[in-house]
Backbone as a ProteinNet text record, in pm:
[ID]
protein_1_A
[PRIMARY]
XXXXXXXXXXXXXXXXXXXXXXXXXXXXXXXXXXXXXXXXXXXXXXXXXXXXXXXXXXXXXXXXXXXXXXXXXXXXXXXXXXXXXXXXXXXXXXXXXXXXXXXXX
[TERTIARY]
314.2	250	217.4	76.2	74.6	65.7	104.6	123.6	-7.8	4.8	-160.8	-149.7	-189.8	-168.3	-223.3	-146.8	-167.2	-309.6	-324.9	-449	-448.5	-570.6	-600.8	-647.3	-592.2	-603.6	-680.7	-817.1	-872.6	-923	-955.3	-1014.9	-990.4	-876.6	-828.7	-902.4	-951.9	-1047.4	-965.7	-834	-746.4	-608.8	-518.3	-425.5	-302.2	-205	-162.9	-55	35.4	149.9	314.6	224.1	317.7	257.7	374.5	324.8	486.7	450.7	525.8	492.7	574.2	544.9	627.7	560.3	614.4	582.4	701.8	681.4	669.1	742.3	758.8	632.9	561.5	395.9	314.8	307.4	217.4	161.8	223.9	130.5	173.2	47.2	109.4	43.3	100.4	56.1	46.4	-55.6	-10.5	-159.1	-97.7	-144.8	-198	-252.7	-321.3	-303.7	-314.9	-313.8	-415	-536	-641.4	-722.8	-620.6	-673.7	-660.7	-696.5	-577.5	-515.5	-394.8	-319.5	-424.6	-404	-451.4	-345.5	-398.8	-323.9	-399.3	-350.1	-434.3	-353.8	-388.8	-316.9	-276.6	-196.8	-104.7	-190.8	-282.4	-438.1	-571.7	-491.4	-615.7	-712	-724.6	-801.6	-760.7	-842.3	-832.6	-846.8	-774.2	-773.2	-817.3	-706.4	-690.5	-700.4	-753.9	-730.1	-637.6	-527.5	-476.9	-518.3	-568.1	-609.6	-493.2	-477.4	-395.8	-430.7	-379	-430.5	-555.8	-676	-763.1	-749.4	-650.8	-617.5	-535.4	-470.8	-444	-537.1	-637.5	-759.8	-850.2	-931.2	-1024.6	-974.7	-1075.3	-1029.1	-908.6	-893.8	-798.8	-610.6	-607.2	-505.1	-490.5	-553.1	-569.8	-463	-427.2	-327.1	-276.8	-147.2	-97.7	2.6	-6.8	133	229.7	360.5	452.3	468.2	572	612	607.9	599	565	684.3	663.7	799.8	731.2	752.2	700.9	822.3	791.4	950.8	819.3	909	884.5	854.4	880.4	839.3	658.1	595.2	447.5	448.5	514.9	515.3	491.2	464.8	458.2	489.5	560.5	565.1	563.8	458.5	438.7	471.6	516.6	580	460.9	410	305	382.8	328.1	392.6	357	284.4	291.7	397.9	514.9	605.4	597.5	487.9	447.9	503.1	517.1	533.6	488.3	414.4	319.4	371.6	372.6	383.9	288.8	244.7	104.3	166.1	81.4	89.1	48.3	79.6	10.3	-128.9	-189.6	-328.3	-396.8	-315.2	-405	-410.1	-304.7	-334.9	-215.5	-245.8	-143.7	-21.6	52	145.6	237.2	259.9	329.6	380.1	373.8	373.9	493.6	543.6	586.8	656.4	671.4	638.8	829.2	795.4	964.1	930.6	1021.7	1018.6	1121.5	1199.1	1277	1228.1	1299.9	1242.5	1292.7	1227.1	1241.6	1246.8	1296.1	1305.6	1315.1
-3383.7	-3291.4	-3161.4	-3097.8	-2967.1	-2866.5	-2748.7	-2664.8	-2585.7	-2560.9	-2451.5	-2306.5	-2270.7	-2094.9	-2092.1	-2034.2	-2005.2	-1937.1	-1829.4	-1742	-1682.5	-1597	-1543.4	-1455.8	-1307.6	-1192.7	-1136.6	-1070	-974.3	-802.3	-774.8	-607.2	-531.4	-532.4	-447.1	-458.8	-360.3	-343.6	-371.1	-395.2	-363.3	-430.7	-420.3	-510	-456.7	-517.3	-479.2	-439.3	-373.1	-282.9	-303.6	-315.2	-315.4	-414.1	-448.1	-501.9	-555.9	-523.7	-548.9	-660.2	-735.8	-855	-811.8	-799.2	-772.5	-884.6	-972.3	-1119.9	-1077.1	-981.1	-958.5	-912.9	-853.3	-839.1	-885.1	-982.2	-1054.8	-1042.8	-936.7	-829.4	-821	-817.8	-820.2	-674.2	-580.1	-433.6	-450.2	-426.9	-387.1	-293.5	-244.1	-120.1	-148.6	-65.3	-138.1	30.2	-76.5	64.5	170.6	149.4	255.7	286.4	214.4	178.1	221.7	245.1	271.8	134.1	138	5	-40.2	-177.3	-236.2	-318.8	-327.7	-421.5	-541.5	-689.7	-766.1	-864.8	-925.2	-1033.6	-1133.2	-1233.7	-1327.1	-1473.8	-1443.9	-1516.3	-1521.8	-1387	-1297.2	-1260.4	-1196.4	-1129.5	-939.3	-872.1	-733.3	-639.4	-573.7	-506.3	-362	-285.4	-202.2	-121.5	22.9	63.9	201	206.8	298.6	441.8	504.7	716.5	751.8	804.5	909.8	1068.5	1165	1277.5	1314.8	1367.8	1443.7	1540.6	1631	1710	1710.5	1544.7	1540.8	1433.6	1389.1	1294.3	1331.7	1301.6	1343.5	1273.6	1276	1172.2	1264.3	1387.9	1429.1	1388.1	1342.5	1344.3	1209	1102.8	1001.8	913.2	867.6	821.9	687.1	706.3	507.2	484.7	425.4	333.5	303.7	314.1	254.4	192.8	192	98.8	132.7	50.8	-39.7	-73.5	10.1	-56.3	-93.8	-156.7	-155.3	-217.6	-204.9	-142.1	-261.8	-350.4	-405.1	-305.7	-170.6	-100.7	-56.3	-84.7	-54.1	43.8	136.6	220.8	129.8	235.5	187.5	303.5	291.8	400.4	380.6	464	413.6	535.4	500.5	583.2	607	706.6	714.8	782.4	748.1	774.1	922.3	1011.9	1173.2	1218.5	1134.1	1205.2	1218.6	1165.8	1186.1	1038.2	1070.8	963.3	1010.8	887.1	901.3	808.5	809.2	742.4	718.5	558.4	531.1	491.9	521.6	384.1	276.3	172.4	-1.1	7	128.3	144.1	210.6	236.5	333.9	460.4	550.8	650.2	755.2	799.7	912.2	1019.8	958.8	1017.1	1153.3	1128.9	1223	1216.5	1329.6	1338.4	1421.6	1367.8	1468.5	1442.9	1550.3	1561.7	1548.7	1523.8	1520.8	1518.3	1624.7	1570.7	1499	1449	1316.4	1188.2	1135.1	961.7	894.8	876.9	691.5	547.6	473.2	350.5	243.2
-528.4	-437.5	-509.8	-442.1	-563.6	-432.3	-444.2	-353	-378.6	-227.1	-237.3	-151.4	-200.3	-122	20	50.5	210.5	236.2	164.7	196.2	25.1	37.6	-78.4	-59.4	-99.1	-81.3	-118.8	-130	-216.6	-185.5	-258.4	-231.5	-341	-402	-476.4	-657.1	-718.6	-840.8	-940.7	-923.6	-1106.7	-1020.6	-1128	-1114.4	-989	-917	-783.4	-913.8	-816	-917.2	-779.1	-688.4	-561.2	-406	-366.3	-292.7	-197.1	-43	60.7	186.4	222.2	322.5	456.1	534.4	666.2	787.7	764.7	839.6	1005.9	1045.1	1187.6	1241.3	1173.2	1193	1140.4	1050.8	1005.9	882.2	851	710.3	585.1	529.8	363.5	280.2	248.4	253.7	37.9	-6.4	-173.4	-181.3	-333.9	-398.1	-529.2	-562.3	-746.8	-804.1	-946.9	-1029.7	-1009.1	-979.6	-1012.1	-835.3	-701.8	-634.2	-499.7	-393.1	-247.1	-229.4	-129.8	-77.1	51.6	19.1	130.4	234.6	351.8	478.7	493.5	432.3	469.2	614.2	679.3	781.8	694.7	689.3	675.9	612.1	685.1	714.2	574.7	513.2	413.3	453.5	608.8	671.4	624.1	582.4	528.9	653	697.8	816	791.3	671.6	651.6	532.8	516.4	371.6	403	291.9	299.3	236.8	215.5	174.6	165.9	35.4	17.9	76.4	87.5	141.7	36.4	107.6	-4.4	-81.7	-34.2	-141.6	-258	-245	-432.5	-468.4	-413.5	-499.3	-559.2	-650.7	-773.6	-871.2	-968	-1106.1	-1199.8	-1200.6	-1300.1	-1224.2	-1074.4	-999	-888.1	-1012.7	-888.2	-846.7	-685.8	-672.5	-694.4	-750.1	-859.2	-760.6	-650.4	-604.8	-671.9	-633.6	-737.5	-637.6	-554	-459.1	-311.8	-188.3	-99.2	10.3	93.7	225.8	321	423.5	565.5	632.4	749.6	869	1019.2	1038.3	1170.7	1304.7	1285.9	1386.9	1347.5	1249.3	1204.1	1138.2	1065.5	981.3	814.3	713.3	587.4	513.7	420.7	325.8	198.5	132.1	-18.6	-122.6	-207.5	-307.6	-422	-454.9	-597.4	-688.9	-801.3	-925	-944.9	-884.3	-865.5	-823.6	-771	-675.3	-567.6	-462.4	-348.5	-232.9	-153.7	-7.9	67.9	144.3	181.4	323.6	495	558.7	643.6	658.3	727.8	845	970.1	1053.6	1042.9	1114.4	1067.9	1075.2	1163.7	1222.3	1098.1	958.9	883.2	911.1	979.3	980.8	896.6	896.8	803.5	879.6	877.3	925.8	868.2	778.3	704.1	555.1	472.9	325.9	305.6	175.2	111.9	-63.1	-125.1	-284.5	-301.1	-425	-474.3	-619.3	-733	-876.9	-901.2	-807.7	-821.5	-904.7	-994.3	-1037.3	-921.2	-888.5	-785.8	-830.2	-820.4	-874.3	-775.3
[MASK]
+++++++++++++++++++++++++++++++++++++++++++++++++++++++++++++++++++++++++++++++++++++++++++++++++++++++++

């Protein structure tokens, strides 16, 4: 028997760096190196794009995902390698930021 993928994800320009599965909603949330995170359905239907805030985007400050949570209540929170977190709703909207010169791992 050869196994075959459920769905097949696309959108993202460069390679994913992160990426979160949220079975209780259906969702599979990832990020790319050069890229915003996307929300696709379970399905590989693309729902959603995630924005970082505009005021740290431009090419000298652009935002790199490191890593990827999501929470069965529809929240998401993504970590960028600036130091920044970032919390979405499932709907794509921006909930709340904030900076740290903390390493995260």
């Amino acid at each position: 028997d050869f196994a075959t993928p459920r769905a097949v994800l696309t959108g993202h320009d460069y390679e994913i760096t992160c990426a979160a599965i949220c079975a209780e909603l259906g969702l599979v949330i990832s990020g790319s190196k050069e890229g915003p995170c996307l929300i696709h359905s379970m399905n590989g239907d693309l729902l959603r794009t995630l924005e970082g805030p505009e005021r740290l985007q431009g090419p000298e400050s652009c935002l790199r995902p490191k890593l990827i949570q999501a929470s069965r209540e529809g929240h998401c929170v993504i970590y960028y390698e600036s130091g920044l977190f970032c919390v979405f709703s499932v709907n794509g909207r921006l909930q709340a930021t904030m900076e740290t010169d903390d390493k995260i791992r």
